[in-house]
C-alpha positions in Angstrom: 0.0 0.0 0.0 1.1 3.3 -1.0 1.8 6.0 1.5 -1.2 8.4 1.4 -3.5 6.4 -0.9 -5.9 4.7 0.0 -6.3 0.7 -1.4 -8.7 -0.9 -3.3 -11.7 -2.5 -0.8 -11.7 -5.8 -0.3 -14.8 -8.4 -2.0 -17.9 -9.1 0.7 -19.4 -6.4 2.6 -18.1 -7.7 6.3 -14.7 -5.6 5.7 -13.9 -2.8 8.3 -10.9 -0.8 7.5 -8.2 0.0 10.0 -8.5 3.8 11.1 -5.8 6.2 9.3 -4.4 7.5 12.3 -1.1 9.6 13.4 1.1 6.7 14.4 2.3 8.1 17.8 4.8 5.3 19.0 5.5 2.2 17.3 7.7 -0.6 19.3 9.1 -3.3 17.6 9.9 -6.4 19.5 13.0 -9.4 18.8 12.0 -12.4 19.6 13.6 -15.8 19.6 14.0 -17.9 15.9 14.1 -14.7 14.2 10.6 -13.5 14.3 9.5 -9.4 14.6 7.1 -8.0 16.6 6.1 -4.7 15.1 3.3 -2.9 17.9 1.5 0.4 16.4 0.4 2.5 19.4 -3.3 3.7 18.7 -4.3 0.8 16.4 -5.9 -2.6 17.4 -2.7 -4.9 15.7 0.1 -6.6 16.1 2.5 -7.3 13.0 4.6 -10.9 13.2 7.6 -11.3 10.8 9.4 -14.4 10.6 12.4 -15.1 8.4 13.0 -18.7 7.6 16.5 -20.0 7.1 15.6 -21.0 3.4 15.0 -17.4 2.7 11.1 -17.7 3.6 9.5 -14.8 4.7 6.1 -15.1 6.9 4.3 -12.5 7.8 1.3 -12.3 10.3 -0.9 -10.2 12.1 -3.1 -10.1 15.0 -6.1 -8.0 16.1 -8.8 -7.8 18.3 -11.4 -6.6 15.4 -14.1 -8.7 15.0 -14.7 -8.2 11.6 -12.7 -10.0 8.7 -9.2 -9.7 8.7 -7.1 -9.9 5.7 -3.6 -8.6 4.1 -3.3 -7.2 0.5 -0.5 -8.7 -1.7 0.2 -6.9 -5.3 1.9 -9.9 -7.0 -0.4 -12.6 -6.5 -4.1 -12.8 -8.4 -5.8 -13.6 -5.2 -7.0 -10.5 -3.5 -6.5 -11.1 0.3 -5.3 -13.5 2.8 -6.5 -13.6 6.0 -3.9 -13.7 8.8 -1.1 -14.9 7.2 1.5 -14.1 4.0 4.1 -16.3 2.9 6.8 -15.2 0.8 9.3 -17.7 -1.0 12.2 -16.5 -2.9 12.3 -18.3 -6.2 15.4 -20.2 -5.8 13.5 -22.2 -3.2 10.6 -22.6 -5.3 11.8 -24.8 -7.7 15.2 -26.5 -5.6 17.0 -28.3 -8.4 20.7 -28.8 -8.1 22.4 -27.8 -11.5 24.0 -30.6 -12.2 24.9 -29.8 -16.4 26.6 -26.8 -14.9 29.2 -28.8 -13.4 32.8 -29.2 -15.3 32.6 -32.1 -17.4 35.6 -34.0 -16.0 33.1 -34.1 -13.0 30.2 -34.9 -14.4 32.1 -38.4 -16.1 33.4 -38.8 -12.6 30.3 -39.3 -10.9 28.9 -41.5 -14.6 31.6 -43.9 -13.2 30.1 -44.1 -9.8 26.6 -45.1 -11.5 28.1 -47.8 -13.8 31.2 -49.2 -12.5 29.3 -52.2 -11.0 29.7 -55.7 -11.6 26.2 -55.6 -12.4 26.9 -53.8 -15.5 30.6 -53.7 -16.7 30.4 -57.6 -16.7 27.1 -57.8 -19.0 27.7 -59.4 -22.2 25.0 -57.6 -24.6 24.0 -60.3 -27.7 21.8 -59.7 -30.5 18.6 -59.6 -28.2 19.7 -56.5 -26.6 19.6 -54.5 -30.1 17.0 -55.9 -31.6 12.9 -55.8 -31.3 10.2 -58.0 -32.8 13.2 -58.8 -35.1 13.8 -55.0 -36.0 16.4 -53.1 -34.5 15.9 -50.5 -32.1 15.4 -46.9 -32.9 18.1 -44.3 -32.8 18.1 -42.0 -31.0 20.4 -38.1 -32.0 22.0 -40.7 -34.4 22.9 -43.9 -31.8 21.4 -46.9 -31.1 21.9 -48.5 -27.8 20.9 -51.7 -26.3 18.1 -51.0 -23.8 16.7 -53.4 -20.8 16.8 -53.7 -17.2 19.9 -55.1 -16.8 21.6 -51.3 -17.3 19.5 -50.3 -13.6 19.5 -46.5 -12.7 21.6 -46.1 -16.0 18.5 -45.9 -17.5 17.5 -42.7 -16.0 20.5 -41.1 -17.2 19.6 -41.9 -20.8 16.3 -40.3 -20.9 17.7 -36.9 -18.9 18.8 -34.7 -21.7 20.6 -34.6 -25.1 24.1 -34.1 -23.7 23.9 -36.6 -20.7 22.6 -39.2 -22.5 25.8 -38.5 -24.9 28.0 -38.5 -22.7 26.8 -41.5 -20.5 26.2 -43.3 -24.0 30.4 -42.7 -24.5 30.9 -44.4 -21.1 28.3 -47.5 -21.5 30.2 -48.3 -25.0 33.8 -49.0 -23.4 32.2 -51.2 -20.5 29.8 -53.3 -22.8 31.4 -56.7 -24.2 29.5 -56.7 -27.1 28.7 -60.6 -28.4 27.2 -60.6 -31.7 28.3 -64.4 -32.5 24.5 -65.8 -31.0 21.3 -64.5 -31.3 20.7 -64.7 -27.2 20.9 -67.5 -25.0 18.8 -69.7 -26.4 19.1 -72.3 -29.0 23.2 -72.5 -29.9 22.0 -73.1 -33.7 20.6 -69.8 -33.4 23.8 -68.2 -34.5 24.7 -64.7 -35.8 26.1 -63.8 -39.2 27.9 -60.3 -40.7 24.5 -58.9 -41.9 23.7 -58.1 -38.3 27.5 -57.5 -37.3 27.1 -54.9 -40.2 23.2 -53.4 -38.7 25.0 -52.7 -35.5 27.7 -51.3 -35.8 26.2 -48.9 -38.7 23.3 -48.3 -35.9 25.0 -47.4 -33.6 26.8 -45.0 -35.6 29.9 -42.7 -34.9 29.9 -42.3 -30.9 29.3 -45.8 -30.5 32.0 -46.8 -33.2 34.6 -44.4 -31.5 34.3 -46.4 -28.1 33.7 -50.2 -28.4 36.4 -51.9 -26.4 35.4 -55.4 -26.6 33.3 -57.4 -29.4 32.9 -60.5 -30.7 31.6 -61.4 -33.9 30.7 -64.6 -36.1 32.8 -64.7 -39.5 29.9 -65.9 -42.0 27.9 -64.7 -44.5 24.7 -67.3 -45.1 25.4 -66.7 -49.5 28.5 -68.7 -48.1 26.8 -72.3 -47.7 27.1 -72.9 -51.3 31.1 -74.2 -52.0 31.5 -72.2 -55.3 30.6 -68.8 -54.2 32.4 -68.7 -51.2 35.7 -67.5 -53.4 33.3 -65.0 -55.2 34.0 -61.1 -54.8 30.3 -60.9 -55.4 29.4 -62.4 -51.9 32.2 -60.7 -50.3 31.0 -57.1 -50.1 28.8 -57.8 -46.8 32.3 -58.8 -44.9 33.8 -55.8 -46.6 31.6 -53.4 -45.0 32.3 -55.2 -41.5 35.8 -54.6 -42.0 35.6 -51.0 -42.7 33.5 -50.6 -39.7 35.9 -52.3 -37.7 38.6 -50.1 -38.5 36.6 -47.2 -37.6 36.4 -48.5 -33.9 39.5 -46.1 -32.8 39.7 -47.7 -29.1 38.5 -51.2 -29.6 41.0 -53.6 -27.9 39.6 -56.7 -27.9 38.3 -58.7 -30.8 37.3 -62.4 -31.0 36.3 -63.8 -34.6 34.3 -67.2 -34.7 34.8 -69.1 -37.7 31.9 -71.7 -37.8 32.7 -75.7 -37.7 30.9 -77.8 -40.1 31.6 -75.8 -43.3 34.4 -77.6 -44.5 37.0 -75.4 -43.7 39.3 -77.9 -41.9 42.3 -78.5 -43.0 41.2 -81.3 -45.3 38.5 -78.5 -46.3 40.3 -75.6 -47.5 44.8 -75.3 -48.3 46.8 -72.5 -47.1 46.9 -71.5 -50.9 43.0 -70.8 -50.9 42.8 -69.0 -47.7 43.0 -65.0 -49.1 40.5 -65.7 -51.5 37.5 -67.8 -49.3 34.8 -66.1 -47.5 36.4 -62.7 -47.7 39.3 -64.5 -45.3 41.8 -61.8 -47.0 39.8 -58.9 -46.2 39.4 -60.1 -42.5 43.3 -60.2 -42.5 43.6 -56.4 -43.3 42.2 -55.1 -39.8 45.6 -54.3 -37.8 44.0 -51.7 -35.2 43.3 -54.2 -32.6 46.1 -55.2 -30.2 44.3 -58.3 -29.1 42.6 -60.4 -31.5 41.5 -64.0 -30.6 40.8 -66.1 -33.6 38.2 -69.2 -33.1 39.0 -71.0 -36.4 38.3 -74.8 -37.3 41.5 -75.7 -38.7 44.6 -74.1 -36.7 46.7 -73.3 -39.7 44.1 -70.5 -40.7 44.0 -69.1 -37.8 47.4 -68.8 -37.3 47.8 -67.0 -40.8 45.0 -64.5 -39.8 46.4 -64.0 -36.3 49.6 -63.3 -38.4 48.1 -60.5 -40.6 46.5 -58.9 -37.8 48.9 -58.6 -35.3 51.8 -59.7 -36.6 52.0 -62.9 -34.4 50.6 -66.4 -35.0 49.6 -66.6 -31.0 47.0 -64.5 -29.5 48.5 -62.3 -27.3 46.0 -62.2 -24.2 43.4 -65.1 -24.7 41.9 -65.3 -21.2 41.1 -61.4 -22.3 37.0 -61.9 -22.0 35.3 -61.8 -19.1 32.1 -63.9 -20.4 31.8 -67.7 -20.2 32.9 -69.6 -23.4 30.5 -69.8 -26.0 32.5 -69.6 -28.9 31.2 -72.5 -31.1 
């Protein structure tokens, strides 16, 4: 209320306005947990102000007046509130910690302390994990990632914002071991093949790519059952693509190829002299950005002479490297 004017009369008719009067003495009183007393000499009231720790403000009133009693506040719609007026300051109206305002090396820090569980870092995700009624999962700001429970409060972090959900995605990538030589763990006929080695790793495009540490993946291409096309540059460009994926995957440390039995690629199968040019075997060789590479191959003689094209050695340097059970056939 403005000094000298006089303000705007209250809805109902039971309203009796304090008397304008010279204010002759007015004693204000401290009282304990920061409340005010504020006593106007000449008028029937007693003004209460009480300052919260959080930065609340109350303010109250008593009076022996028997009619209504109210207290005029300019900001709010309502017109009067009897007694009592409560005043909040807005940063403890909506108390939200601003967590995207910290520095980022913090921020990954405390990623770390949500995901470095056994719960998680030691969860194989197969082809089940990407896939959905036999389709793969959407992306989502260009990456696909495997969804269920098994990630926990992980989840959470995914569906926060843009930028956490890139920059958790980053972590989840380096801690999955990512199994794409079965379907799930079901039926051990149920087997992968380069087609959906090639779907994933497109999907989940270059974040994803940029920090897959671990994978495993099942050398065959299903055009390959037939003998005569399995030397055929034709039915070698789905393997190509594989390979030019994997050499995109700037941090991935461990790889494991599977190389099916059965398929008459024993020794008595298939001669030293034939190995470059069936089932893309040659292409395979030309990935040399993986320090560890673990060959599961039918006949030892080829996979000693991939093991030597990709790392220059015909033993595999760590082969105790994965943490999941063996499955590898």
């Amino acid at each position: 209320m403005e000094r000298g004017k006089r303000p705007r009369d209250p809805d109902g008719d039971d309203v009796e306005e304090v008397p304008r009067l010279d204010i002759l003495e007015v004693e204000v009183i401290y009282t304990a947990f920061k409340k005010v007393k504020i006593i106007f000499e000449g008028h029937e009231l007693e003004l209460g102000v009480h300052l919260a720790p959080n930065g609340t403000v109350e303010m109250s009133f008593i009076t022996n007046s028997t009619t209504n009693r109210w207290i005029k506040d300019e900001t709010r719609e309502e017109a009067s509130f009897r007694n009592k007026l409560v005043l909040r300051p807005i940063s403890t109206q909506r108390r939200q910690f601003p967590f995207m305002k910290l520095p980022a090396e913090i921020r990954l820090m405390i990623y770390d302390l949500v995901i470095d569980s056994p719960y998680i870092w030691a969860y194989t995700i197969n082809r089940s994990h990407w896939y959905r009624n036999g389709r793969l999962r959407a992306s989502i700001d260009g990456t696909c990632l495997p969804t269920g429970r098994h990630l926990g409060p992980v989840r959470h972090l995914l569906v926060m914002n843009k930028q956490m959900r890139a920059e958790v995605s980053v972590l989840l990538f380096q801690a999955f071991q990512i199994d794409l030589n079965y379907r799930g763990y079901g039926d051990p006929e149920d087997c992968c093949d380069l087609s959906t080695t090639r779907d994933v790793l497109n999907a989940v495009g270059p974040p994803g790519r940029a920090n897959i540490k671990k994978i495993r993946l099942r050398w065959w291409d299903s055009r390959w059952n037939s003998l005569q096309d399995r030397a055929d540059p034709a039915f070698s460009n789905v393997a190509e693509e594989v390979v030019n994926l994997l050499k995109l995957c700037g941090k991935l440390d461990y790889l494991h190829i599977v190389i099916p039995r059965h398929k008459a690629l024993r020794k008595a199968g298939l001669k030293p002299r034939h190995f470059s040019r069936t089932c893309a075997f040659g292409v395979l060789r030309t990935v040399t950005n993986v320090n560890n590479v673990r060959i599961h191959s039918p006949g030892e003689a080829l996979g000693e002479w991939l093991l030597e094209g990709m790392t220059g050695s015909k033993t595999a340097g760590n082969p105790d490297f994965w943490g999941w059970h063996r499955r590898s056939w």
